[in-house]
C-alpha positions as CSV (number, residue, x, y, z in Angstrom):
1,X,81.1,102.5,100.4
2,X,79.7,105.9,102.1
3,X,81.1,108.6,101.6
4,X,80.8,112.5,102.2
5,X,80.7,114.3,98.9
6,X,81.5,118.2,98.5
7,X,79.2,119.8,95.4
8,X,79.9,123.4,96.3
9,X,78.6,125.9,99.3
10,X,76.5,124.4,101.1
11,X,76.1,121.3,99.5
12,X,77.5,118.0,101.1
13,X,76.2,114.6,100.3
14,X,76.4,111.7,101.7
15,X,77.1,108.9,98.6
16,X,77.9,105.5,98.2
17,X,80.4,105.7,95.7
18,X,82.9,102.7,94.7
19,X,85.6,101.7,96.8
20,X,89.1,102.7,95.8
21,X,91.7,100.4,94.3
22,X,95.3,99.6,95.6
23,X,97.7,100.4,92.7
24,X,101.5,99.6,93.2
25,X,103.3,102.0,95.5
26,X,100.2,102.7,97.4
27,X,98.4,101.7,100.5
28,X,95.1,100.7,101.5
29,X,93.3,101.9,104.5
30,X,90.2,101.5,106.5
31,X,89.4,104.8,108.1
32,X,88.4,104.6,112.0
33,X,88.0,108.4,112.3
34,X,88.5,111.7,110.7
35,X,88.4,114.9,112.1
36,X,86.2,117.8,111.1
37,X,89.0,120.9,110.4
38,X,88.1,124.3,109.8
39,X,89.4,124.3,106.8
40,X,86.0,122.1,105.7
41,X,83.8,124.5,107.9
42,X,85.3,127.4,105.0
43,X,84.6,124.9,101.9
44,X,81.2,124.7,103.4
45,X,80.5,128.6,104.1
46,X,82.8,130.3,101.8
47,X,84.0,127.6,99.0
48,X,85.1,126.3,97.1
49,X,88.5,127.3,98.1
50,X,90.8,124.3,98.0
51,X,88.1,122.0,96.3
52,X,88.8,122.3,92.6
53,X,85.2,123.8,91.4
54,X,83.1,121.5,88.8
55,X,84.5,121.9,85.8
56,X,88.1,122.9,86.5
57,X,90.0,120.3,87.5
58,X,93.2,120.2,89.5
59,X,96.2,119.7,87.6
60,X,97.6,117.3,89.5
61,X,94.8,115.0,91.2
62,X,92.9,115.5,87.4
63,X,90.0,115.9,89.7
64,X,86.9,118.6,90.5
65,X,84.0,118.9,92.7
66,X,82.1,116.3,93.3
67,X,85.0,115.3,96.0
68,X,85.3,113.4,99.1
69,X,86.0,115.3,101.9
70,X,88.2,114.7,105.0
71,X,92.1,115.2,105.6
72,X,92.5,114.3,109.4
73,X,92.5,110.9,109.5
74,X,93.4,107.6,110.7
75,X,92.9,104.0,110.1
76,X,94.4,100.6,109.6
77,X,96.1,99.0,106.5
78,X,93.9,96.7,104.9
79,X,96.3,95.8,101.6
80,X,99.4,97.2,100.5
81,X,100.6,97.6,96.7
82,X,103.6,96.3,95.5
83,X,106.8,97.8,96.1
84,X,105.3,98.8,99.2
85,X,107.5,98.4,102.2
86,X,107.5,99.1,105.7
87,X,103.7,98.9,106.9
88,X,101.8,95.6,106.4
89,X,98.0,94.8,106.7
90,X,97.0,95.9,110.5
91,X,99.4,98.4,111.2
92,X,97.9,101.7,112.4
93,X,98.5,104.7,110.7
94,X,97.8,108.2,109.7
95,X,98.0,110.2,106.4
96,X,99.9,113.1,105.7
97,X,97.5,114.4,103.1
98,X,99.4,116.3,100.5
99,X,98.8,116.6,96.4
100,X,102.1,117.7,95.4
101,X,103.1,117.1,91.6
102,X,105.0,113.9,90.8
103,X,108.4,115.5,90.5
104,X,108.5,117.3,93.6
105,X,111.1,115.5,96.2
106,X,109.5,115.4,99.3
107,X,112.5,113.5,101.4
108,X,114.2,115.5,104.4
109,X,116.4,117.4,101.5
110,X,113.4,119.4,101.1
111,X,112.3,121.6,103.9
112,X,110.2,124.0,101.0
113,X,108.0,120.8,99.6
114,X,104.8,122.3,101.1
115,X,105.2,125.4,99.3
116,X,105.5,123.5,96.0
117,X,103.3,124.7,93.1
118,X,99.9,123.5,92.8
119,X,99.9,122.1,96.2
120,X,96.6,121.2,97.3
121,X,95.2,118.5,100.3
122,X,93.8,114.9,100.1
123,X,90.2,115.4,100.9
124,X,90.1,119.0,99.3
125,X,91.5,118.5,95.9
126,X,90.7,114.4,95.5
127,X,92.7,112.1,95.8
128,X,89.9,110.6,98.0
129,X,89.1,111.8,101.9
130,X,88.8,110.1,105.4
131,X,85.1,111.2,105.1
132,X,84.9,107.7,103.5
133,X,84.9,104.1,104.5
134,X,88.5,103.5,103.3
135,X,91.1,105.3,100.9
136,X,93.9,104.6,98.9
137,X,97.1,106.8,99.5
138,X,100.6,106.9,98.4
139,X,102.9,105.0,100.7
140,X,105.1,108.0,101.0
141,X,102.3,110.2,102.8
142,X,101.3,106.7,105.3
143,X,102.5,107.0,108.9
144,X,102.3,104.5,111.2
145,X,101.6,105.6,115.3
146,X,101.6,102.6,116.8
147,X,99.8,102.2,119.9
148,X,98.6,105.5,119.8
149,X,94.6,105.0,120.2
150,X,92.9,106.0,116.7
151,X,90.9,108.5,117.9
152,X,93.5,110.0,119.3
153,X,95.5,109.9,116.2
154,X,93.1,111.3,113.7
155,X,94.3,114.6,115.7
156,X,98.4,114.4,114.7
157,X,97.6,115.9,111.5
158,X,96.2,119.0,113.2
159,X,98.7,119.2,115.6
160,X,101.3,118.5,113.3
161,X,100.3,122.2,111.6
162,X,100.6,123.4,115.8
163,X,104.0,121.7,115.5
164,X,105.3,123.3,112.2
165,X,104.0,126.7,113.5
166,X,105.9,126.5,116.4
167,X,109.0,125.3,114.3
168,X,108.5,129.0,112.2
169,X,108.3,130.5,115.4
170,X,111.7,130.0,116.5
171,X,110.4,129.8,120.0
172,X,112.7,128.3,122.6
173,X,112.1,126.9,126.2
174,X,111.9,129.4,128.6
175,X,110.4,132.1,126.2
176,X,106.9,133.4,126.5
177,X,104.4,132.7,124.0
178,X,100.8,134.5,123.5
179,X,98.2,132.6,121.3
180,X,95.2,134.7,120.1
181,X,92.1,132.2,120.4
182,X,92.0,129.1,122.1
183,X,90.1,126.8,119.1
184,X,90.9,123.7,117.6
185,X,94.2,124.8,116.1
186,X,95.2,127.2,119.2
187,X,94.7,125.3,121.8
188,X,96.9,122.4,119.9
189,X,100.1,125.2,119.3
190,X,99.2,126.1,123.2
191,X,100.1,122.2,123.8
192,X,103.5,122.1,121.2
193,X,104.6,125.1,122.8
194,X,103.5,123.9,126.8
195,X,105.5,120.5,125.3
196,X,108.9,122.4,124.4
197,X,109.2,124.4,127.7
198,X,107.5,127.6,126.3
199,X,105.1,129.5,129.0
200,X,101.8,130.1,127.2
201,X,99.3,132.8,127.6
202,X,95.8,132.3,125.6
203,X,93.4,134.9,124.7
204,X,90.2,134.0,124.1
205,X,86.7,135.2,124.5
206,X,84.5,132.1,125.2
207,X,85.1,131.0,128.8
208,X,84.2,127.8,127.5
209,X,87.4,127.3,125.5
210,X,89.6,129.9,128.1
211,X,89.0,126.6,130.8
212,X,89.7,124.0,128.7
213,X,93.0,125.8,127.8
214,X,93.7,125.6,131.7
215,X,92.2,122.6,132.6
216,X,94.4,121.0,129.6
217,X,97.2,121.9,131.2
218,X,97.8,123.3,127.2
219,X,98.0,127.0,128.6
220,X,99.2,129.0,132.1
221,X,97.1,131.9,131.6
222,X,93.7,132.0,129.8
223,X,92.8,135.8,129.2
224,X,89.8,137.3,128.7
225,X,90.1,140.1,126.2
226,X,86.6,141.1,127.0
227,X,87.6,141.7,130.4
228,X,91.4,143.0,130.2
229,X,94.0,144.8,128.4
230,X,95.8,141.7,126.8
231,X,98.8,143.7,126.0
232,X,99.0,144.8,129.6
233,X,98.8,141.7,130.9
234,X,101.4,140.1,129.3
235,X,103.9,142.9,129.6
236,X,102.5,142.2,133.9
237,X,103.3,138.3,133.6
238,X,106.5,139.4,131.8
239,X,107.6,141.9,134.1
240,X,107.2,144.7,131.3
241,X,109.5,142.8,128.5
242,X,106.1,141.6,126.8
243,X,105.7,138.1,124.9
244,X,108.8,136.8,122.9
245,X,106.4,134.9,120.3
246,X,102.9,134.8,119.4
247,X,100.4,133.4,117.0
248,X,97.5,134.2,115.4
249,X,94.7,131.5,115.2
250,X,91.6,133.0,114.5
251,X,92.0,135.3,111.0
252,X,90.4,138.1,113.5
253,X,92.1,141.8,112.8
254,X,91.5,142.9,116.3
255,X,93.6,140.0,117.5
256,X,96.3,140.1,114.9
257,X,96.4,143.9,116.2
258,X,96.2,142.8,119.9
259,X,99.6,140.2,119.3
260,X,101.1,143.4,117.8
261,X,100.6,145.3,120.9
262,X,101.4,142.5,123.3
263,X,105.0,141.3,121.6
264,X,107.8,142.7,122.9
265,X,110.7,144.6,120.6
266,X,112.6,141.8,117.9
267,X,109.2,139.8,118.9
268,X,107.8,137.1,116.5
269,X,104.5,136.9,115.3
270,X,103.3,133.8,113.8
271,X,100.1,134.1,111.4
272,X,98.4,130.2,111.7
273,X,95.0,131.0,110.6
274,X,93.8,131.1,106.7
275,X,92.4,134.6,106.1
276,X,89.8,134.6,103.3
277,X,89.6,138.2,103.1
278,X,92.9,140.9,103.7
279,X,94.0,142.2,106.6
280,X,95.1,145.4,107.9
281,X,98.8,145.3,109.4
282,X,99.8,148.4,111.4
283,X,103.3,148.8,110.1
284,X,104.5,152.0,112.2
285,X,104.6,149.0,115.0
286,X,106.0,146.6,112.5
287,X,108.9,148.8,111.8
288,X,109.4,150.6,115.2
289,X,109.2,147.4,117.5
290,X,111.2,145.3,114.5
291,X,108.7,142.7,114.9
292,X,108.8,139.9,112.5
293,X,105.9,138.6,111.2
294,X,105.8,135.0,109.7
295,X,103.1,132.7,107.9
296,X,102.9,129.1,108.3
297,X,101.2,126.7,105.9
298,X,100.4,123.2,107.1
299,X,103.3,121.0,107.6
300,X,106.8,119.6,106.3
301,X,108.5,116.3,107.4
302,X,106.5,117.0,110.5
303,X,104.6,114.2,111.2
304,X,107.3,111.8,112.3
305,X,108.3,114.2,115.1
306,X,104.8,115.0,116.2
307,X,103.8,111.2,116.6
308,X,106.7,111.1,118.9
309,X,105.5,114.3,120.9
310,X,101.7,112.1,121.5
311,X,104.0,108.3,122.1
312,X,106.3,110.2,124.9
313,X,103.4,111.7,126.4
314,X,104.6,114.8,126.1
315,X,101.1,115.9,124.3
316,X,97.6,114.2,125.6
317,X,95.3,114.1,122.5
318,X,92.7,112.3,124.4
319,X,91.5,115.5,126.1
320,X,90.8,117.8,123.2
321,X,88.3,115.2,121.8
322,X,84.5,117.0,122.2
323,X,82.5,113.6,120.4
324,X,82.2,111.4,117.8
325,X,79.2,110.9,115.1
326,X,78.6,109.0,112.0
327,X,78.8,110.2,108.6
328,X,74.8,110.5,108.7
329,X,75.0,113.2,111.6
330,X,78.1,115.2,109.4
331,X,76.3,118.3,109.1
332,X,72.9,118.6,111.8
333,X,75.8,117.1,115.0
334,X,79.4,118.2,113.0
335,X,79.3,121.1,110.8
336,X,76.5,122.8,112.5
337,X,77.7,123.0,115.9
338,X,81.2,123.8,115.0
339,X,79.3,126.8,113.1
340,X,76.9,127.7,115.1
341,X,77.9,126.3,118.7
342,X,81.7,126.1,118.8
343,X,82.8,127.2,122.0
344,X,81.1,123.8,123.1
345,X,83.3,121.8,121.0
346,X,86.7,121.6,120.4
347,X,87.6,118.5,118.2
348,X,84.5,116.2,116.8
349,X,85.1,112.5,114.9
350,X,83.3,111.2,112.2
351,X,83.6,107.6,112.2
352,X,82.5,106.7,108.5
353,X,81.7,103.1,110.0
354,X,79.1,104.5,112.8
């Protein structure tokens, strides 16, 4: 089967490698489409990072680079293992891609599973990827969505990292929420948050990505920080109070600074964004404002309640879709315009099938 194989910086290829085999206790899917994340735009740039380098395999998937990429995914079950129940060939489902060790309990007991040791990411540290024809994953980490179209549902595992944010948050309806940059993941935590009853401000440079934030209905106000004292504004729209919760989606100083300046006193500050380089925090406001500042990794026991958010309606997936390629076009019509041309895109598809 083809597949899209990470070698280090810079170098993904596309392989025909064997097709995976269904083991007892796991499940068998054919991938319809996988979503590029920019978490794979950093393997590619700055890695490896998550990908265990050649050499130095992970401890628990026993696997290094070469690896197949691809972690936001969905598909249909093709073959279950035995003692498999629950899903049966045809259902449509997505993956919540973890590699946690074997003796960590990930039921609802555990709200800290996430932050397990030697956590790593299906399609980062093996384990297989959704940059393939089909893989083979655990049943506990196989969620079905039902009628949710699959294109559509190769974005809950992105917004279920929106969804999990927004749980750190602490935010409640009625409060007012600023998101510093309206990409991929920003414009999905603008949606959560629109979702719960939260009224969202989004600051962003492109104007691309400020009108899709309005015309998504995802945000109220799309600012232009080119343009605008953000903090101002927000203390305006707030009537001076400034904004109860924000978040930080683009591992940008200037815009961590900006949320700083723009929260209001006891505000929270959620940090979504993996940094690959330190930041400077400007604790005189930390302390003086008592703001709380919070990181969020990924998700926990999220999926379930984020497939409900897309089957109520309450989230349309639909319009955060830019395009979908083949596996053949994964780095000239994927990787390079989300590099080099992203305000023009918000979420592109691979379909490994194309």
């Amino acid at each position: 089967m083809k597949a899209a194989r990470y070698y280090g910086r810079g170098d993904i290829r596309i392989e025909d490698i064997p097709e995976p085999s269904v083991l007892p206790g796991t499940v068998g899917i054919d991938v319809a489409y996988c979503g590029i994340c920019g978490t794979d735009l950093h393997e590619y740039l700055d890695g490896p990072i998550f990908v265990p380098p050649a050499g130095h395999p992970h401890p628990v998937s026993g696997e290094s680079a070469p690896v197949t990429l691809g972690h936001e995914m969905s598909g249909v079950v093709y073959a279950v293992g035995d003692g498999v129940e629950g899903l049966k060939p045809g259902d449509r489902v997505v993956v919540e891609p973890y590699i946690l060790r074997p003796d960590v309990d990930t039921s609802e007991n555990n709200p800290t599973y996430h932050l397990s040791p030697d956590m790593n990411f299906i399609g980062l540290g093996g384990r297989g990827g959704g940059l393939a024809e089909k893989i083979v994953v655990e049943r506990r980490w196989v969620h079905p969505v039902g009628d949710i179209p699959l294109d559509q549902a190769a974005l809950i595992e992105p917004l279920s990292v929106a969804y999990h944010a927004f749980q750190r948050s602490g935010a409640k309806a009625g409060a007012f929420a600023l998101v510093g940059g309206a990409g991929p993941i920003g414009l999905l935590t603008c949606a959560v948050l629109k979702a719960m009853g939260v009224e969202v401000a989004v600051s962003e440079l492109s104007p691309l990505r400020r009108q899709k934030a309005l015309d998504s209905r995802a945000a109220d106000h799309a600012l232009d920080p080119a343009a605008l004292d953000v903090a101002d504004e927000v203390r305006r729209l707030t009537g001076g109070r400034g904004a109860d919760v924000a978040f930080e989606a683009t591992s940008v100083n200037v815009v961590l600074d900006t949320l700083f300046d723009a929260v209001r006193p006891g505000g929270v500050i959620t940090v979504i964004s993996i940094w690959g380089r330190p930041a400077s925090v400007d604790m005189q406001k930390l302390v003086l404002k008592e703001i709380d500042l919070r990181g969020t990794i990924a998700y926990v026991n999220s999926h379930p309640q984020t497939i409900e958010l897309v089957q109520e309606g309450r989230v349309d997936l639909a319009q955060f879709i830019t395009r979908t390629i083949g596996l053949d076009d994964l780095i000239d019509e994927g990787f390079d315009t989300l590099i080099h041309h992203n305000e023009t895109a918000v979420k592109i598809l691979v379909d490994p099938h194309a």
